[in-house]
N, C-alpha and C positions, 0 to 999 in steps of 0.2 A: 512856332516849332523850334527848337534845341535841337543842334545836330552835332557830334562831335567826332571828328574824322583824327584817327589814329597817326601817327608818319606824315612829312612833311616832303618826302622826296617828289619823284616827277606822278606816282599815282596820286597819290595825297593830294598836292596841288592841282594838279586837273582837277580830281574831284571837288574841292571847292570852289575851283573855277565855274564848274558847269554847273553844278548847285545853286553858287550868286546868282548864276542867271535864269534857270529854272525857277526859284524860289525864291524871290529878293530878296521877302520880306521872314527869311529864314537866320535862326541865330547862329550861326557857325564858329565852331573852336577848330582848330589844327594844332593837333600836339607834337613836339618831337622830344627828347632827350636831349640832341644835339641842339648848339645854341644857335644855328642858322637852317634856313629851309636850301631841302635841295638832294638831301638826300645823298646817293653817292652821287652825283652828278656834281662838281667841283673844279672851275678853272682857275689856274694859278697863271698870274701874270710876272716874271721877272727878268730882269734884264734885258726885255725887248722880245721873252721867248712867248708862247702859251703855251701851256700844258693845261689838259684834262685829266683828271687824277683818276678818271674811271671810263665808260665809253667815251669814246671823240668822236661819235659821227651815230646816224641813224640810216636805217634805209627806207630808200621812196619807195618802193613797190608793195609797201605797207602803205597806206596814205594817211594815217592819223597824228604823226609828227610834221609832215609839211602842211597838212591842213591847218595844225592847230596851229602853227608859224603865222602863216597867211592870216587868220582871224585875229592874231594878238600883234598884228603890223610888222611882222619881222620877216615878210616875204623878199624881202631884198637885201636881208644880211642871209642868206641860205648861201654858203658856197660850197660849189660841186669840188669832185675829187679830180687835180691835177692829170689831164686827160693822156699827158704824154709817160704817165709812169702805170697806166690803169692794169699794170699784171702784179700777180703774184710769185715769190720766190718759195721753194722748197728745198729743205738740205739734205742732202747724202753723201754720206760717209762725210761730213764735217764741211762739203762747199755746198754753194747756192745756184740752184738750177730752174730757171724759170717752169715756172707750172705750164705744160701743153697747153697753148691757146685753144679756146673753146672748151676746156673743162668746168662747168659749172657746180663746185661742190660733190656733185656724186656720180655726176656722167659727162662722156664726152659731147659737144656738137661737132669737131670736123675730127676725120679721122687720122689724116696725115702728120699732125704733130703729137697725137699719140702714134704712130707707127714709128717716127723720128728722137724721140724725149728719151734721154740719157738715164731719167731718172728710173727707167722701168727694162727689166731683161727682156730679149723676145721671148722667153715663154710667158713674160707678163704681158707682153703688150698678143701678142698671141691671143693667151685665153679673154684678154680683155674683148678683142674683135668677136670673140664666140658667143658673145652674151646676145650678138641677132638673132642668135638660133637655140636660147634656153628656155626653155619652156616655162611661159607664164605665169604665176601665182595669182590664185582669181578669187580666193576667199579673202575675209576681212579682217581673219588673227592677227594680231602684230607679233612683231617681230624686235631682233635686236639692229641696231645699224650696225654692228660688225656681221652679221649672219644675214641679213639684206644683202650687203657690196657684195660680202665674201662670193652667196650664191649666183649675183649675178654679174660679177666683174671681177673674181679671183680673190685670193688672197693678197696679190702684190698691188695690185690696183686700192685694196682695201688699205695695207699696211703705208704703202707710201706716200699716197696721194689722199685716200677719204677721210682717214681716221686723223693726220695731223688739220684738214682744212677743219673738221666738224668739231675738233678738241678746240681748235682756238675760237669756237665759236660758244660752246656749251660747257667748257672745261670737263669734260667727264666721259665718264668709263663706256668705251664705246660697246663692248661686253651686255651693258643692260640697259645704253640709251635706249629710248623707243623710237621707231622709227613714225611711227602712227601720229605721237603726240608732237614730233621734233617737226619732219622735213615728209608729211603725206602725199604730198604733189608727188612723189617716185614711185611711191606701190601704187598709185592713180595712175602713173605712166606706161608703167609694167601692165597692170589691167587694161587697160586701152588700147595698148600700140603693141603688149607684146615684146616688148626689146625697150629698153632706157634711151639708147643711142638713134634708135629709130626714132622714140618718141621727140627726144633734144633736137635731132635735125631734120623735123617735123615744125616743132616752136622755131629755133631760128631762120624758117622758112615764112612765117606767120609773123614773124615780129618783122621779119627784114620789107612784107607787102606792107604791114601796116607802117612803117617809117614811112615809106614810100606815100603812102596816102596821105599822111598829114605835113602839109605844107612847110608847118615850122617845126619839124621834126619833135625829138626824146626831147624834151623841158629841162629835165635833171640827168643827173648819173644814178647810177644804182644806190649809193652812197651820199649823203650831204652834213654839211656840219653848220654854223652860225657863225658869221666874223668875229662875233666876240665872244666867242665861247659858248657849252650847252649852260652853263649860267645864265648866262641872258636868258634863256628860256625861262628857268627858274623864276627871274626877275621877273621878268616882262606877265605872269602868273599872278605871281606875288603883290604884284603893283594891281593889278585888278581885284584884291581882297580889300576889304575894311582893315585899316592899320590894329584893331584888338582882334581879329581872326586870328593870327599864327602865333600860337604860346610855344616859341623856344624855348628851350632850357627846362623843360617840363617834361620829365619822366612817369609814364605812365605805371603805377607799381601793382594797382588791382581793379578789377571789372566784377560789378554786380548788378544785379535784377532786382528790382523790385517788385513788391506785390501787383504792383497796379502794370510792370512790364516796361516802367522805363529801366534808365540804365545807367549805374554810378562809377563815377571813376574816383578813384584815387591817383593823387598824386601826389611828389616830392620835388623839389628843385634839382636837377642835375648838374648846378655848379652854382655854387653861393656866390662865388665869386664875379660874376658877371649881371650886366644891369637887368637883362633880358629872364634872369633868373627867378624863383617865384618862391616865397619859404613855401614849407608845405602850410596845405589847407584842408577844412573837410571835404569829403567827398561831395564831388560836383552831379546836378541831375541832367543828364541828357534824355531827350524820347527817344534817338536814334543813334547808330553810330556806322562807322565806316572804318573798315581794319584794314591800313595800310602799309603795314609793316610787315617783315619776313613771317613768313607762316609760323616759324617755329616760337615765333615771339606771340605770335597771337593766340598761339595754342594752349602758353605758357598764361596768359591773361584770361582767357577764359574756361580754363581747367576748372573751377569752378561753378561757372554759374551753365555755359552750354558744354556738360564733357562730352557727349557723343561728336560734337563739331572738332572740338579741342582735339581729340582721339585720333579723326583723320586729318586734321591740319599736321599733325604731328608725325605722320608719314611720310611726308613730304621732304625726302633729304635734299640737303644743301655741300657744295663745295665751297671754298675760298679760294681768292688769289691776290698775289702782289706783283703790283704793277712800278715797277722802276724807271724812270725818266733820266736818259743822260744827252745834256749835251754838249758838245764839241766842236771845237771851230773845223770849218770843211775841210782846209787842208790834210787835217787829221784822219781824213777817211781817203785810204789810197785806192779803192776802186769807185766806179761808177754804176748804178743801180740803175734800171731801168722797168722798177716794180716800186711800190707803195710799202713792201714790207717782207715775211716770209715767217712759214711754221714747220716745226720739226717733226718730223714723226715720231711717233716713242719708240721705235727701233732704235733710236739714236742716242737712247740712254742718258739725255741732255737734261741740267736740270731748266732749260727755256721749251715755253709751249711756243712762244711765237713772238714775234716782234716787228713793230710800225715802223717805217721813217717816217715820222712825224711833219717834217718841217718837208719833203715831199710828196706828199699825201696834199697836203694843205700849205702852200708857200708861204701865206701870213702869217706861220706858228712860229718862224724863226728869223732873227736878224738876216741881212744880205753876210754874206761868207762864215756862217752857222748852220750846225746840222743838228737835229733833235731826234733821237732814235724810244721809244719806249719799248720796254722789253715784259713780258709777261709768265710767271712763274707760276705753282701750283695747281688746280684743282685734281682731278683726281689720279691724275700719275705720281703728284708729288705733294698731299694734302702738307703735311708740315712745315713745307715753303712758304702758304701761304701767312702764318705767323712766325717766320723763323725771324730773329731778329738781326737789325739792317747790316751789325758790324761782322756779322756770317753771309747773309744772302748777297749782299755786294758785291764783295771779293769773287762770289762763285759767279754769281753772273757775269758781272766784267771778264771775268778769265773766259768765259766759253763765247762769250760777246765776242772778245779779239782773235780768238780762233777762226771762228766765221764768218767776220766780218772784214776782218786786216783791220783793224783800227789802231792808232800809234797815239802812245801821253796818256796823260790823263784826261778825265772829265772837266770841265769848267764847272761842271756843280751833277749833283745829282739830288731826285726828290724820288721818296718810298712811299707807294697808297698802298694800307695792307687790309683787304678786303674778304673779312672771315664772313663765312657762310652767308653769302651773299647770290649765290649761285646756283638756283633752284633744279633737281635734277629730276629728267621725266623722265623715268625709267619706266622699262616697258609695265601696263597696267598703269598708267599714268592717266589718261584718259577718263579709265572708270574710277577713277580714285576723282578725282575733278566733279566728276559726274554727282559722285554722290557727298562730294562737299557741296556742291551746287545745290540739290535735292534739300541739304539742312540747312541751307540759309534760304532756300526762296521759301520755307515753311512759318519763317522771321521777317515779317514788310520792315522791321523797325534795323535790321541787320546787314551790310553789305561787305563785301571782301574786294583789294584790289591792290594789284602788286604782278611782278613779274614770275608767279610760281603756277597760275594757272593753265593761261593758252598763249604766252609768249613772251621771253626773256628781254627781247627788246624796247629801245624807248618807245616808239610806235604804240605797242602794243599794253605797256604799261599808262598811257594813255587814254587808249580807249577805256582798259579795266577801270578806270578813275570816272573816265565817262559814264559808265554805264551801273558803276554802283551809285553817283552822282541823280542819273536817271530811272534809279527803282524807289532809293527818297523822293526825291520830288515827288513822284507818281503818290506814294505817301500820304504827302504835304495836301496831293489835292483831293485824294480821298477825303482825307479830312474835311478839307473847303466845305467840299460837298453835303 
């Protein structure tokens, strides 16, 4: 069997991962454009710093990035998130005011530091306590996450604290995010318990027996990244393929069908100039294939031979963002943080959604008396940021950087990752749109999709999707046998 798997990022490569081993005696290609596998997943090593030019960290309470660590021997380069800086910062009106401890995202667990937090009026913090007593939502409509919080945790509670946590997470318009497809565990909450706040100091009631129970307590942090970057992952992937599995530098230009139902690609070289480059050739025959590229790219490949799939791949909008890396020697930075990083609300009219301390987040990413900050612009407060080009987008960040930050000098260096339409948006009706992209590929055994536009943005979860189109080939492979 012929398989050829589209994108080389972190779906991509799972999925040829778990296919070599499903299917040993299966032929595998991985194509990308780009002339290295990895996708946007990218560490940069200089002067003693690391920078990830895209995510830096994954979360555990998914388990299919720590798992997949563990099985590819990388279990003991996994480092948690610096335990003494584990808050978050939020701005108003241009300073930084740590997030109410025990706010998870969308609701509180202890009430006294929402009663106490600068960041909210008493009639915010007010209606916030009301929401013990709003009556619950018990059908299964979805809804917007702005019109979720708003109902049950006000508007202030929405505008200053939900909407900048959940923007730096999803870059998008909280107006048509879904809440259904994003963050369900909360209308689950609401359904159950009745109150959010109930329900949260219910769980931290349940999590705090069960520490108790287990001898060696939490394993990880909510959070973990790899000593040597999410590269190594890529690597450590990579290194488990046959050296002619991964054709870099190969741009995929057309997808067709055959009479008999296999499936042709064409392609072209996407840089003559490198060795890894391939002139063009004719069209190759695959029995199967795996789309692991941005939906709208796969929409665009097979507009021709599957349109009705192509149609609703194509629904599926995307944002962009640019992610800025500066760093600075510490002196430079005249106050002391005692959070991981901080996000802006779009009250604040800023063009930053949010930004890391990098080099305290994770102390290996920076020399001793270095600080590495990365800063994050665009998606859908400010789509045009995320291509603006660097000798604009600089200047404006730096300027709003040192307002907020007190930062003094310049940079020792900066690096720009500009990450267009990258950034899959579930907007409400998200759900059923999946659904019946699903419905038109499980009717295709020879056909699989996987990528972070379906059931989760994260590497986690772009993962499993690799897995599991990995595991409806196979399933394939043994029909055949049979």
């Amino acid at each position: 069997m012929n398989i050829a798997i589209l994108g080389a990022g972190i779906s991509g490569l799972s999925a040829a991962y778990r296919l070599a081993q499903l299917a040993p005696d299966t032929t595998i290609r991985v194509f990308d454009r780009r002339n290295r596998y990895g996708g946007v997943l990218e560490t940069l090593n200089r002067d003693g710093f690391q920078i990830e030019q895209s995510a830096d960290n994954f979360i555990t309470t998914i388990p299919w990035g720590v798992k997949l660590c563990k099985e590819l021997g990388l279990g003991e380069e996994l480092v948690q998130t610096n335990p003494s800086v584990r808050r978050t910062y939020v701005v108003r009106h241009g300073r930084l005011y740590l997030l109410p401890d025990g706010f998870l995202m969308m609701a509180p667990t202890k009430l006294l530091p929402m009663a106490t937090t600068p960041i909210l009026s008493p009639f915010g913090k007010l209606r916030a306590g009301l929401e013990l007593f709003i009556p619950a939502r018990k059908d299964d409509l979805d809804e917007s996450m702005a019109h979720f919080v708003r109902r049950r945790l006000g508007r202030e509670v929405f505008e200053r604290l939900v909407e900048p946590l959940v923007s730096g997470v999803y870059a998008a318009d909280m107006e048509k995010l879904s809440v259904l497809a994003t963050l369900p565990r909360f209308r689950e909450m609401e359904r159950d318990h009745g109150s959010l706040i109930r329900a949260m100091q219910k769980q931290l009631a349940a999590n705090r027996a069960a520490h108790l129970a287990e001898q060696s307590g939490a394993r990880y942090s909510m959070f973990v990244t790899l000593r040597n970057g999410l590269s190594s992952l890529c690597d450590a992937l990579a290194a488990k393929l046959q050296p002619e599995t991964l054709q870099t530098g190969r741009e995929i230009t057309k997808i067709g069908k055959t009479a008999e139902g296999q499936w042709t690609l064409e392609t072209k070289s996407s840089n003559s100039q490198t060795t890894s480059a391939i002139s063009p050739v004719k069209p190759e025959i695959f029995d199967a294939i795996i789309l692991a590229v941005p939906v709208h790219e796969s929409s665009r490949l097979l507009k021709d031979s599957v349109q009705e799939l192509a149609g609703k791949l194509a629904k599926v909008e995307h944002e962009g963002t640019a992610i800025a890396t500066f760093a600075f020697n510490s002196n430079q930075i005249k106050q002391t943080f005692h959070g991981m990083g901080f996000v802006v609300p779009k009250t604040e009219q800023s063009p930053i959604l949010a930004g890391s301390f990098s080099s305290l987040k994770y102390e290996h990413r920076a020399p001793k008396g270095k600080f590495l900050i990365r800063i994050f612009a665009g998606g859908s407060r400010a789509p045009e940021l995320a291509e603006l080009p660097e000798e604009q987008l600089i200047p404006l960040l730096l300027t709003e950087m040192r307002k907020i930050l007190k930062i003094n000098g310049e940079p020792l260096f900066i690096t720009i990752s500009h990450w267009s339409r990258t950034m899959p948006q579930y907007h409400i009706g998200h759900r059923e749109l999946v659904q019946e992209i699903e419905s038109l590929t499980t009717s295709d055994p020879t056909l699989a999709l996987a990528g972070n536009a379906f059931h989760g943005v994260g590497i986690p979860n772009c993962i499993q999707s690799g897995f599991l189109a990995a595991e409806k080939l196979a399933k394939l492979r043994t029909e055949q046998t049979e």
